[in-house]
N, C-alpha and C positions, 0 to 999 in steps of 0.2 A: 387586878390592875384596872385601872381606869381607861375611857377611851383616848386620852389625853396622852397617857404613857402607853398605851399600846401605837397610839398614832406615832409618837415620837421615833418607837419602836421600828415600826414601818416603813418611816422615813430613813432610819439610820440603816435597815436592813438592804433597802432600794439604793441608799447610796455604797453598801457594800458589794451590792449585786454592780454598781457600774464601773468602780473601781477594778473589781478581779476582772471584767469583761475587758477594759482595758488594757491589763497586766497578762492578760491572756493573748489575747491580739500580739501586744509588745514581742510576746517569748514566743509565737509563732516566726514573728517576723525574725528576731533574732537568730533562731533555729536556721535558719535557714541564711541568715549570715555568715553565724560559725561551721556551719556546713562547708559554705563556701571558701572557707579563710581554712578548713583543714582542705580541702580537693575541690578546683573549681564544676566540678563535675558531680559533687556528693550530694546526694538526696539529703533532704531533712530526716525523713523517719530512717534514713541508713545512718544519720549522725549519730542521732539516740539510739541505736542499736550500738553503735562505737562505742559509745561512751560509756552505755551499760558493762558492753563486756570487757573494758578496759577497768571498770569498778568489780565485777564479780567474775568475769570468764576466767579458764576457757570453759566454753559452754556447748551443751547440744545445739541443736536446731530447733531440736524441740522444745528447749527450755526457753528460748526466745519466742515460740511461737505463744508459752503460756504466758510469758511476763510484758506481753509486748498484745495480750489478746489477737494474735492471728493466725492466719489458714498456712499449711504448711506451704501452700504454693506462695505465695506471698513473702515468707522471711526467705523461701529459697532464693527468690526474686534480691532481695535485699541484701543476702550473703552472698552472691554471685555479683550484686554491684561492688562487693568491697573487699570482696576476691580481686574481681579486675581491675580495683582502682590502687592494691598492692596494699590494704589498711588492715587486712585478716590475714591469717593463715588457718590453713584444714590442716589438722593433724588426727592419724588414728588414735581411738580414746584408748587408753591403757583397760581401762575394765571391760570393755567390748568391741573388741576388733572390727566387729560389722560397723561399727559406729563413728562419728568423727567430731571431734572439737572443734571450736572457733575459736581461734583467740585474738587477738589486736597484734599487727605485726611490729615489729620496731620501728617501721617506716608511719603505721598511725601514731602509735606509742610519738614518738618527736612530735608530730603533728599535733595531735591533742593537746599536748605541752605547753607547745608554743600559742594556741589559741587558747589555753587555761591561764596562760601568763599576762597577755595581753587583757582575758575579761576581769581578773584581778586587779589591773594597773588600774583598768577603765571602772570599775566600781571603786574601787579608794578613791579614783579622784572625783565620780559624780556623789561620793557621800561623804566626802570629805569634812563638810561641815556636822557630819551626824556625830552623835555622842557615844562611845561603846555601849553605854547603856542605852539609845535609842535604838544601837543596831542588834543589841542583845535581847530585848519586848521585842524589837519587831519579829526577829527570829523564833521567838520564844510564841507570840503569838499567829504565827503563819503555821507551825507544828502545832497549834492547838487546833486552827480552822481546820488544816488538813485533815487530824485524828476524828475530828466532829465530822467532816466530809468524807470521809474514808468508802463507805458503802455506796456510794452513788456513782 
């Protein structure tokens, strides 16, 4: 390559680095909207714990401590927020009695729901003008960055 097209390169790479930092920021902020729109009181990182195990639970504690990278004291911390806020339920694990599940109660279950419904409505109408086929590259090339970013 030339210095011409590595320059280019540089530039295109620096304005991809400002865009994700953007989009980053954005879904912090968000996180912490949809938090609030399921329990005025719900943490961010107790969202995403929701929502995981409304997508894979019920789950150990322990499985959230690996997929969520933290200290067991910490998701206790964050299962106890969503114990008390009526969004889990503990149940004993059928394979190990000493053990206990998590799972998303009926009362998150709605909740989620209805804040799924709403980000739906609100994305059709902020991309409204997009083309399926724009919204299908874009998807298609976000699972690419991601797959190239996976390790970091």
């Amino acid at each position: 390559m030339n210095a011409t097209v590595d320059g280019e390169r540089t530039d295109t790479l620096r304005q991809l680095e400002q865009e994700v930092g953007i989009l980053v920021r954005r879904v912090r902020r968000i996180i912490g909207v949809r938090a609030r729109a399921v329990h005025p009181d719900l943490q961010g990182v107790s969202y995403l714990m929701l929502g995981y195990l409304a997508q894979h639970g019920p789950l150990r504690a322990s499985a959230l401590c690996t997929v969520f990278d933290m200290d067991k004291g910490a998701v206790s911390r964050q299962v106890q927020h969503l114990l008390d806020l009526h969004l889990v339920d503990r149940t004993p694990d059928p394979a190990d009695g000493r053990a206990t599940l998590i799972s998303v109660s009926e009362e998150g279950v709605r909740r989620l729901a209805d804040v799924a419904d709403h980000r739906r409505r609100l994305l059709a109408e902020r991309l409204g003008d997009w083309s399926a086929g724009d919204l299908d590259q874009l998807g298609i090339l976000l699972s690419r960055y991601n797959a190239a970013l996976a390790d970091d």
